[in-house]
PASEBA-1860 file (N, C-alpha, C; in nm, 3 decimals):
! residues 235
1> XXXXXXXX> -21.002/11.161/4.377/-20.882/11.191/4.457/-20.797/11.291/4.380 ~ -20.757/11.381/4.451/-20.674/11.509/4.398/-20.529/11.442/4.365 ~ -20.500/11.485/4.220/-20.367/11.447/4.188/-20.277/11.570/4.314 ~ -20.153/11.487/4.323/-20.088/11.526/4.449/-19.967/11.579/4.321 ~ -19.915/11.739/4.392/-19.852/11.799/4.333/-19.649/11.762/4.381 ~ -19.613/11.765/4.279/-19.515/11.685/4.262/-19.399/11.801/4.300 ~ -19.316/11.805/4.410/-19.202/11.904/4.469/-19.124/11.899/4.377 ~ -19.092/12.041/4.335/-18.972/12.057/4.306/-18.802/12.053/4.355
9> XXXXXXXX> -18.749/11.987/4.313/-18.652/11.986/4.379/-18.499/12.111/4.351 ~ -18.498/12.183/4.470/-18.428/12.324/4.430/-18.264/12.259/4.392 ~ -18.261/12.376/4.334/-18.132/12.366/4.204/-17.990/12.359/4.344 ~ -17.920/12.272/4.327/-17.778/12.228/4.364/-17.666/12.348/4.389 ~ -17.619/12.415/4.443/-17.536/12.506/4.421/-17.422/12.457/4.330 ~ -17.428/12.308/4.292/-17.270/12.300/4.197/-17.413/12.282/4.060 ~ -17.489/12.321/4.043/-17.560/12.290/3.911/-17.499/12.386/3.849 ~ -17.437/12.340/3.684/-17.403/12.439/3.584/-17.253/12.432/3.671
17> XXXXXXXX> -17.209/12.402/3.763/-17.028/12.414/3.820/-16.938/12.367/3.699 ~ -16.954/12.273/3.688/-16.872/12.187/3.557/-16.852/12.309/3.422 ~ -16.970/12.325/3.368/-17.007/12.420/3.273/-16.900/12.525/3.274 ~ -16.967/12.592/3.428/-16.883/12.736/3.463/-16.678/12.734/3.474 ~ -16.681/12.659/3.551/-16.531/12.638/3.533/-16.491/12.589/3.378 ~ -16.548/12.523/3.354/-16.481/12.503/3.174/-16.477/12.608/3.115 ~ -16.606/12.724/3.097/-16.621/12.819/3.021/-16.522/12.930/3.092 ~ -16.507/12.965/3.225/-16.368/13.015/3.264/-16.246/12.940/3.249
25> XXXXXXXX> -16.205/12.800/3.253/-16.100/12.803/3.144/-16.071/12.849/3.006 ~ -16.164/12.838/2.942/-16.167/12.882/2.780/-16.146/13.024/2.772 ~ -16.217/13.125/2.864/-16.225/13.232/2.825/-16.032/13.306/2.892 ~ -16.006/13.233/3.034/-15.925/13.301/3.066/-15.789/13.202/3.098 ~ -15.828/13.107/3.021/-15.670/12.972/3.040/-15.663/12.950/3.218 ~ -15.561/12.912/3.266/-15.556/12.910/3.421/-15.525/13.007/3.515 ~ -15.500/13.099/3.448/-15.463/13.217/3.489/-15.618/13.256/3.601 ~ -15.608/13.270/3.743/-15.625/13.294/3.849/-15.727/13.185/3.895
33> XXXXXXXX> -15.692/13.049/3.864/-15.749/12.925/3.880/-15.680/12.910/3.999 ~ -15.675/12.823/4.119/-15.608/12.812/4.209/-15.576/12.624/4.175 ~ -15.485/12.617/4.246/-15.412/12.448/4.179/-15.544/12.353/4.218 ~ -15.596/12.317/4.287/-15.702/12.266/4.337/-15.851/12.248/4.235 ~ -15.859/12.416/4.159/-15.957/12.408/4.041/-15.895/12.328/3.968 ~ -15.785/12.351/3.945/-15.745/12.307/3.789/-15.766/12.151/3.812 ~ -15.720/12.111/3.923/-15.716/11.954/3.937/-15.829/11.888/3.923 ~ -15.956/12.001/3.947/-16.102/11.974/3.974/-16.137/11.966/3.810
41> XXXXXXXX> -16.112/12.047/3.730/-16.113/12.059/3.586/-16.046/11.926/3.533 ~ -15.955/11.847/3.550/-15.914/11.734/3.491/-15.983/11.650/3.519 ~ -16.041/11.662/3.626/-16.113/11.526/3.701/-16.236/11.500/3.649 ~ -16.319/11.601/3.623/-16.435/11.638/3.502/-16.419/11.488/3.445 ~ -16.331/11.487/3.325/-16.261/11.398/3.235/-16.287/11.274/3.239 ~ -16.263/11.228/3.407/-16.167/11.117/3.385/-16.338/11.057/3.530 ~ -16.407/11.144/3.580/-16.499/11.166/3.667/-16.651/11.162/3.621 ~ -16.728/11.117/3.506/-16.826/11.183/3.444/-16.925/11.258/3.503
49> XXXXXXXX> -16.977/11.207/3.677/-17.033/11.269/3.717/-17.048/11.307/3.878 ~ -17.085/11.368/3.943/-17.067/11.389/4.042/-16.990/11.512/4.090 ~ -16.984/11.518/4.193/-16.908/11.638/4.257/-16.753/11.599/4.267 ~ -16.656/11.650/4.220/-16.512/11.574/4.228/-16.416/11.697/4.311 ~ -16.490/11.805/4.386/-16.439/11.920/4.433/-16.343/11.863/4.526 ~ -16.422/11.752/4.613/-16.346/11.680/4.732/-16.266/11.662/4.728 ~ -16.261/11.561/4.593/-16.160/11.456/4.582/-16.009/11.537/4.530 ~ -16.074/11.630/4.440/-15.934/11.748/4.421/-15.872/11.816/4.535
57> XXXXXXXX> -15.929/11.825/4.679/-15.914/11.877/4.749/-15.791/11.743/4.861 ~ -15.888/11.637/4.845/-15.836/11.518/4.888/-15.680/11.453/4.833 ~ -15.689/11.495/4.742/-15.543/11.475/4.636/-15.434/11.558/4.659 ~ -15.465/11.702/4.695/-15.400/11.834/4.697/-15.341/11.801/4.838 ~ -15.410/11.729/4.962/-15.368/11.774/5.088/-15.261/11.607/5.088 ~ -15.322/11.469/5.030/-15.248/11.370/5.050/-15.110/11.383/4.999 ~ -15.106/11.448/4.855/-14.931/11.475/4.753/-14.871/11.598/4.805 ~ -14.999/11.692/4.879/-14.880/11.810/4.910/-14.856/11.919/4.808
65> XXXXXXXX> -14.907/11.871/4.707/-14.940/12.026/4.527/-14.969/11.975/4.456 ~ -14.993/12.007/4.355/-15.041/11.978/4.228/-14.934/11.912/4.169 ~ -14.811/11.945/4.167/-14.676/11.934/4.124/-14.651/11.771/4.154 ~ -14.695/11.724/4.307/-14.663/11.609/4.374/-14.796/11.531/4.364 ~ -14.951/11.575/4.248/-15.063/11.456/4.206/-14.998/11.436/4.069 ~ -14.941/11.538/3.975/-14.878/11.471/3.847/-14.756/11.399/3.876 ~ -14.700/11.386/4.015/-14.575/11.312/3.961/-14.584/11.171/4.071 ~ -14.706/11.175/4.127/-14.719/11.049/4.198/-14.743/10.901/4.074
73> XXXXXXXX> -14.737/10.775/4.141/-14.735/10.663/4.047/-14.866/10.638/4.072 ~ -14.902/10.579/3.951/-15.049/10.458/3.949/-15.099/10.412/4.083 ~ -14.996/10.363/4.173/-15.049/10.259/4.255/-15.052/10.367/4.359 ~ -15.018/10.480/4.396/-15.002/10.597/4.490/-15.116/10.641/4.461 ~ -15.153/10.709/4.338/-15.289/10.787/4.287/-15.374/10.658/4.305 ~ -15.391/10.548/4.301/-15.478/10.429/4.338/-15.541/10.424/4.473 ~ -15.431/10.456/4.573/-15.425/10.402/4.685/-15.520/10.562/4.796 ~ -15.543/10.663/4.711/-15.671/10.776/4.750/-15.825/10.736/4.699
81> XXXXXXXX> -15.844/10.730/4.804/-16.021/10.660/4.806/-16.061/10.798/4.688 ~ -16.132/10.692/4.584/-16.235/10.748/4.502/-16.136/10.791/4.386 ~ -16.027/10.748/4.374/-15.927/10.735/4.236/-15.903/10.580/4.162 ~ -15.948/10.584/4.063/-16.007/10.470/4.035/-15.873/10.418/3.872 ~ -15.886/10.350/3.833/-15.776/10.329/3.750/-15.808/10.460/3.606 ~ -15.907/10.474/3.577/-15.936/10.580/3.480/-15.873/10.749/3.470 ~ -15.944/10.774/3.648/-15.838/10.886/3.695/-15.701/10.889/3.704 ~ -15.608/10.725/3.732/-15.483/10.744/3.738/-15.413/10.774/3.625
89> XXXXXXXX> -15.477/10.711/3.551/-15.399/10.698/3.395/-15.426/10.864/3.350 ~ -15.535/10.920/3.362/-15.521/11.068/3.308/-15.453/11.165/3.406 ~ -15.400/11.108/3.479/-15.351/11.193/3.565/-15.207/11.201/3.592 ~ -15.148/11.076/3.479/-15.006/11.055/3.466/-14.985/11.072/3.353 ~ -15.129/11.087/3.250/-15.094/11.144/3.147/-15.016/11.314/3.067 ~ -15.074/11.381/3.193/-15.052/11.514/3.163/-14.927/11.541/3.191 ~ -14.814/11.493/3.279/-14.691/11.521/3.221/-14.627/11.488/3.119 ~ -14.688/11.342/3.083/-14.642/11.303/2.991/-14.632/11.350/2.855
97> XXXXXXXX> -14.770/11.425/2.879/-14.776/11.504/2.717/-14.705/11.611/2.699 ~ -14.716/11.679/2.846/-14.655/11.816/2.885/-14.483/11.829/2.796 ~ -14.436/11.693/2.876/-14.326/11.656/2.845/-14.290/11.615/2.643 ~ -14.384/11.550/2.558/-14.405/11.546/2.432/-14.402/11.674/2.381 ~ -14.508/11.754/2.418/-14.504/11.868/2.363/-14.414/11.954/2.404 ~ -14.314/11.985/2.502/-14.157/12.052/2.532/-14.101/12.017/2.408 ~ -14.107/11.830/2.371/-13.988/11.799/2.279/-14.021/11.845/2.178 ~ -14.155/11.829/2.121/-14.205/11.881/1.953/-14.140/11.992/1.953
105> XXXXXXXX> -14.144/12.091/2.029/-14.137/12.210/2.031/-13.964/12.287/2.062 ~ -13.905/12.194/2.025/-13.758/12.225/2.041/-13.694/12.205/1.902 ~ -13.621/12.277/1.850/-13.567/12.207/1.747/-13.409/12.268/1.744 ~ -13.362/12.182/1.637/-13.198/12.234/1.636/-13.153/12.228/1.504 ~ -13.114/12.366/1.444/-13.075/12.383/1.330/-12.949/12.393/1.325 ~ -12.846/12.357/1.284/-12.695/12.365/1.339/-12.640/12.296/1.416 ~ -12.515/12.390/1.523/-12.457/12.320/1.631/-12.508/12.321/1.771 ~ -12.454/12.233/1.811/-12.524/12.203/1.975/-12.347/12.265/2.014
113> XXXXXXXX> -12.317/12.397/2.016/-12.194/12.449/2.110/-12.218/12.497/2.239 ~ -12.308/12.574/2.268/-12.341/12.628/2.383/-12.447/12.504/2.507 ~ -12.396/12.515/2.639/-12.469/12.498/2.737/-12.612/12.512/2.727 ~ -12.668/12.667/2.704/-12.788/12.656/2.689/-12.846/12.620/2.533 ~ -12.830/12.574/2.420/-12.852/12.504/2.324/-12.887/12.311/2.411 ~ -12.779/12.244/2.491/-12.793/12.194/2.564/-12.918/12.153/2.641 ~ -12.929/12.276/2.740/-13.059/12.313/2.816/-13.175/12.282/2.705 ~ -13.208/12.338/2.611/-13.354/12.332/2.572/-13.339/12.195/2.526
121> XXXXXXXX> -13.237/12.116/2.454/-13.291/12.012/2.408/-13.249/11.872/2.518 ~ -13.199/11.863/2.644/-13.272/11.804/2.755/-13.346/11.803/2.833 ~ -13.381/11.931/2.914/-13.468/11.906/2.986/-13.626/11.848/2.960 ~ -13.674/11.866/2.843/-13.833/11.727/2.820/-13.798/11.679/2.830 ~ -13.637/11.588/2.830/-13.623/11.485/2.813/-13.642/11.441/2.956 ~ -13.634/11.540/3.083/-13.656/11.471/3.199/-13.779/11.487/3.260 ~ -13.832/11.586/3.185/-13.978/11.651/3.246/-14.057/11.598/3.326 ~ -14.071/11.571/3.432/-14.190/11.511/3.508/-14.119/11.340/3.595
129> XXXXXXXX> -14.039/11.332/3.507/-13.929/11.219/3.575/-13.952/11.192/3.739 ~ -13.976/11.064/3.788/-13.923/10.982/3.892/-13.870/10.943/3.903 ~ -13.846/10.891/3.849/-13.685/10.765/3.794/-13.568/10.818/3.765 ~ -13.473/10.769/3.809/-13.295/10.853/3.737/-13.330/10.756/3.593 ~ -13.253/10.905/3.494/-13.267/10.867/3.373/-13.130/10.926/3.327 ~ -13.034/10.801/3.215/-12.892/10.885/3.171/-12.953/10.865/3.009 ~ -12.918/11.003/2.957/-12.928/10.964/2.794/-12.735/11.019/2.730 ~ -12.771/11.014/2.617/-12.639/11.028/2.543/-12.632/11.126/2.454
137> XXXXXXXX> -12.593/11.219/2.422/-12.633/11.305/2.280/-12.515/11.314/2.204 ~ -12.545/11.230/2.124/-12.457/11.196/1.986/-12.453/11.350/1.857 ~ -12.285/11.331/1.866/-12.326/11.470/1.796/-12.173/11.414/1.665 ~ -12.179/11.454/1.545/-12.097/11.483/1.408/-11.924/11.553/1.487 ~ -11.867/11.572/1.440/-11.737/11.659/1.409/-11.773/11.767/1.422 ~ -11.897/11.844/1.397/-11.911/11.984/1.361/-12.003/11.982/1.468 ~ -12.014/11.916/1.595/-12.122/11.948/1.681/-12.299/11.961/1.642 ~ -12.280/11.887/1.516/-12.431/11.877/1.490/-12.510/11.720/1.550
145> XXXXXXXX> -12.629/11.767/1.566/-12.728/11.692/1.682/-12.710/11.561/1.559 ~ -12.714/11.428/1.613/-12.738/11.295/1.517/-12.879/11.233/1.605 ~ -12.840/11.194/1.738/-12.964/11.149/1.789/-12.931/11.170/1.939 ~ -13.040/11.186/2.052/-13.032/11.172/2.163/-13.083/10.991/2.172 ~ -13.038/10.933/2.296/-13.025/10.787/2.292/-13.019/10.753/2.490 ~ -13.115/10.677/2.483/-13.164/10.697/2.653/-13.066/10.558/2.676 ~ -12.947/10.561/2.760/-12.884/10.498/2.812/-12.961/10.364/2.934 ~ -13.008/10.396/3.012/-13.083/10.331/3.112/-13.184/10.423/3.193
153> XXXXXXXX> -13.276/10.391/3.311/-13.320/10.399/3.335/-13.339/10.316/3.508 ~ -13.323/10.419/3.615/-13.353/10.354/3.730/-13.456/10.380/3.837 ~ -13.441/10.348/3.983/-13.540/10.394/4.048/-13.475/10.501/4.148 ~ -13.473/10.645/4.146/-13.448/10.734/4.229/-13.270/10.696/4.281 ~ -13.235/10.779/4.229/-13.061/10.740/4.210/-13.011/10.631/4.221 ~ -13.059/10.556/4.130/-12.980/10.419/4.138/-12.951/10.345/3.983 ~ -12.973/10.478/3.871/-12.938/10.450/3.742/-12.783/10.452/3.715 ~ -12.757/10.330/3.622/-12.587/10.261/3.600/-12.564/10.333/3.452
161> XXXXXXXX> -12.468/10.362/3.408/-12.405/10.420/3.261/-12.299/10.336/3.315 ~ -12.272/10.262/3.207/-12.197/10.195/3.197/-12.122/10.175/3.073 ~ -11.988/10.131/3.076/-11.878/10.183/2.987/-11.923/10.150/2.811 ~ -11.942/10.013/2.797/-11.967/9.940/2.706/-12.113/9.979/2.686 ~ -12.226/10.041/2.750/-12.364/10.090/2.680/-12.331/10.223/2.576 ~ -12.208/10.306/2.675/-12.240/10.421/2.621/-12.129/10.398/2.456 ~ -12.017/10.314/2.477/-11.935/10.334/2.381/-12.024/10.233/2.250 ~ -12.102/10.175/2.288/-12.193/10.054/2.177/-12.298/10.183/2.133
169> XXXXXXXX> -12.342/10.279/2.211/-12.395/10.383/2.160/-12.363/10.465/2.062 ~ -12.263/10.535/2.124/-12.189/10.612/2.036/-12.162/10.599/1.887 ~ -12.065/10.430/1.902/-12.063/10.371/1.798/-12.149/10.368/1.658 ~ -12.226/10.312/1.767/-12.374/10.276/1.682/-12.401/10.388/1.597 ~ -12.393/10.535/1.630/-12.468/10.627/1.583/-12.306/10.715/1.461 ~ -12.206/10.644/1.488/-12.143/10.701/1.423/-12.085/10.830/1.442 ~ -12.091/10.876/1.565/-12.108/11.005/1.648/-11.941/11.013/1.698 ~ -11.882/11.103/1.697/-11.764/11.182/1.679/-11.728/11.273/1.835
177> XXXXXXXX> -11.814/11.305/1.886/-11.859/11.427/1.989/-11.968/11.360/2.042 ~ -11.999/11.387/2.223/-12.094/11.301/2.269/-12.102/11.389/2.393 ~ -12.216/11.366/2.436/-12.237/11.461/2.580/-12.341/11.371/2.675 ~ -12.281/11.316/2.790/-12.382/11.238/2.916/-12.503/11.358/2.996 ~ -12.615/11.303/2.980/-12.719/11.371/3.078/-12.752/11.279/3.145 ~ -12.781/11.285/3.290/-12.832/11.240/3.356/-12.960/11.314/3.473 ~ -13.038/11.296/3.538/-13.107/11.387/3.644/-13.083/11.299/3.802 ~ -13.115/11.410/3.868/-13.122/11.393/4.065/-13.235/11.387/4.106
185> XXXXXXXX> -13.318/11.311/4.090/-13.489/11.274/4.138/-13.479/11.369/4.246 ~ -13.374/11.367/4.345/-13.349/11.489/4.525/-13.381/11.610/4.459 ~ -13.403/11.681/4.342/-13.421/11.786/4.331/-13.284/11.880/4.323 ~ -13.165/11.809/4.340/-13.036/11.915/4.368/-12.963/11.864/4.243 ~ -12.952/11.996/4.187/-12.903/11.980/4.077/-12.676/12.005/4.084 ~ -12.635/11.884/4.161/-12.488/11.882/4.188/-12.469/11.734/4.145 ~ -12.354/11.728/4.081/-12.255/11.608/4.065/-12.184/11.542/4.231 ~ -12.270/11.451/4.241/-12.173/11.344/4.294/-12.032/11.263/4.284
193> XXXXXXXX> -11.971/11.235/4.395/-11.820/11.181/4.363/-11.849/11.124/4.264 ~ -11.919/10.988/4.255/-11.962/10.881/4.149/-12.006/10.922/4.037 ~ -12.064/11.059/4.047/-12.068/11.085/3.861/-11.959/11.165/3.833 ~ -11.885/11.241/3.891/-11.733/11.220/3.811/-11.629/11.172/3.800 ~ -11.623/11.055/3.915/-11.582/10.960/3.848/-11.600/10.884/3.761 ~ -11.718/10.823/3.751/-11.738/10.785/3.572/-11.768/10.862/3.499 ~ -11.761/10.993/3.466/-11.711/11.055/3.355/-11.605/11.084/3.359 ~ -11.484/11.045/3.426/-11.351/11.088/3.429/-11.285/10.927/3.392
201> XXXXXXXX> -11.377/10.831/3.417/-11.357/10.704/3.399/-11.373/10.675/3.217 ~ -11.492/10.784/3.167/-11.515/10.742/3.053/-11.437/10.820/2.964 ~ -11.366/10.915/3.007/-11.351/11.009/2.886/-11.245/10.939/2.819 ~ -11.135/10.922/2.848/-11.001/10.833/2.783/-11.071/10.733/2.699 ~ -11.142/10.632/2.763/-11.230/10.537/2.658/-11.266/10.556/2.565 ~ -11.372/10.629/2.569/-11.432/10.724/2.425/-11.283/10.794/2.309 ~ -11.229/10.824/2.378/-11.067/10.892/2.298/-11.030/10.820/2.238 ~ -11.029/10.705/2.327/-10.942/10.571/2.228/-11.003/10.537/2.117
209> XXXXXXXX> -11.142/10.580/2.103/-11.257/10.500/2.031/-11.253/10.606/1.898 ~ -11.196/10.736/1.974/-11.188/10.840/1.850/-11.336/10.971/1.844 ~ -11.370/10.891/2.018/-11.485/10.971/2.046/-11.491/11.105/2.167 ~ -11.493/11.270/2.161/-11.472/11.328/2.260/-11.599/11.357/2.362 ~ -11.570/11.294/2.460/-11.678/11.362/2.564/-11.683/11.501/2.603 ~ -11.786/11.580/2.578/-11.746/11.710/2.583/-11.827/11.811/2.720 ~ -11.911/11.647/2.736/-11.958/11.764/2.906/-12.062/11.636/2.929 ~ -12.106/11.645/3.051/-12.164/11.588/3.127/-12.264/11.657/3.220
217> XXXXXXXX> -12.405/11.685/3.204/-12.502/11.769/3.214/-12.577/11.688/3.365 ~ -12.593/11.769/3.482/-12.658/11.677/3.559/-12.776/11.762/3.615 ~ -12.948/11.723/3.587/-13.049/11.781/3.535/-13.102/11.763/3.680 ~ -13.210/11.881/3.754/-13.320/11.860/3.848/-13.387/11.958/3.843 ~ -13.510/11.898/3.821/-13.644/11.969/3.794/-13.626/12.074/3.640 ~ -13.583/12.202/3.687/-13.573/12.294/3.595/-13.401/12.349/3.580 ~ -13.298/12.288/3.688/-13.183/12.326/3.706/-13.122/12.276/3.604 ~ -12.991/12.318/3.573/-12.938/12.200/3.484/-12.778/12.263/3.493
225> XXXXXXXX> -12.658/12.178/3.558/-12.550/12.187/3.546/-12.465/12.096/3.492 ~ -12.341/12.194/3.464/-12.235/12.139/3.341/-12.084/12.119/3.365 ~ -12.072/12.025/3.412/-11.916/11.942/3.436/-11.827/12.047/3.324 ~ -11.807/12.011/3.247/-11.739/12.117/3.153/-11.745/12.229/3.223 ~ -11.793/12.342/3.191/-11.794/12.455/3.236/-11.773/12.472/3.377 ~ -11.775/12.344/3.459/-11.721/12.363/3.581/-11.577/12.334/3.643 ~ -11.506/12.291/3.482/-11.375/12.293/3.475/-11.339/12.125/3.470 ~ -11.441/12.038/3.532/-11.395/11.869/3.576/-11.357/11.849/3.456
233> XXX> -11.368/11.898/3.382/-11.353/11.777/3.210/-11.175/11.815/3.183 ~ -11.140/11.931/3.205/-11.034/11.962/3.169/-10.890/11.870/3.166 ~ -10.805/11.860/3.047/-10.733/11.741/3.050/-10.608/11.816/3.202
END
């Protein structure tokens, strides 16, 4: 009996895909990747095998951008067929680092006087944020940085600063000069009645304490405005 010749089976059009897109990341970074590759490129990762073109495609049309698969939660990125707990976690990782590496990469030699001195050393601090987040930035007599100090933490405008966190803060750090950040999950980077009133609530407090509030920063996305410079602080 004639051995029976064994079919070849023709090559995949995604054979070597994985390969090729990696080796065009390397050679040319993301630069004319479309958001959809790139998402397809993480998924590699977190995907070992298979075709994950779909599912990048599937992700892109459920969040609406790329912008809205890094800033969805665990149980959101869960809840798209064929995202599995492995993919979520690397996929909430990358702001997170995004956001680490902003902070490494900031530093402050001197005074924190200017607004934009300000700017670079909060915004990582909100980078990629869902949550309303207020921090504190504790600063010397001479406007030098002592520590930034994360006040609370809420769910989409519903974070509290409250009188006795921030002045037990302050305290704590020995800090002379102090400046409130907070962010607008809405994307609009404006002060609400309620945040100047409690910074108009806090400033006398802090005085008494021997501490000056010197601005109140209210952060969205990449915006970032300044109570001070918008005159509210003025006695």
């Amino acid at each position: 009996m004639a051995d029976q010749k064994r079919e070849k089976k023709a090559p995949s059009v995604h054979t070597g895909h994985r390969k090729r897109t990696k080796d065009e990341f390397l050679a040319n970074g993301l630069n004319g990747l479309p958001d959809h590759k790139v998402l397809e490129l993480l998924l590699f990762y977190a995907i070992p095998q298979g075709d994950v073109n779909p599912l990048a495609h599937t992700l892109m049309e459920h969040f609406g951008s790329l912008a809205g698969v890094f800033h969805a939660t665990p149980e959101q990125l869960m809840s798209v067929d064929g995202v599995g707990y492995n993919t979520a976690v690397l996929i909430r990782l990358i702001p997170a680092v995004a956001a680490r590496y902003l902070q490494a990469n900031s530093s402050f030699d001197g005074q924190l006087i200017s607004t934009w001195q300000f700017r670079e050393l909060l915004l990582p601090l909100f980078f990629g944020q869902r949550s309303e987040l207020a921090y504190l930035v504790c600063m010397d007599g001479k406007s030098k940085l002592i520590v930034t100090k994360k006040l609370g933490e809420g769910i989409a405008d519903t974070v509290r600063i409250t009188a006795r966190k921030v002045l037990e803060t302050a305290l704590g750090c020995n800090a002379t000069r102090v400046a409130l950040a907070h962010n607008h999950v809405s994307g609009v980077a404006l002060w609400s009645d309620a945040d100047v009133d409690t910074t108009l609530y806090l400033k006398p407090l802090l005085q008494a304490a021997g501490i000056e509030l010197v601005d109140h920063f209210i952060i969205a996305n990449d915006d970032m405005v300044s109570m001070a410079d918008s005159g509210l602080l003025k006695d």
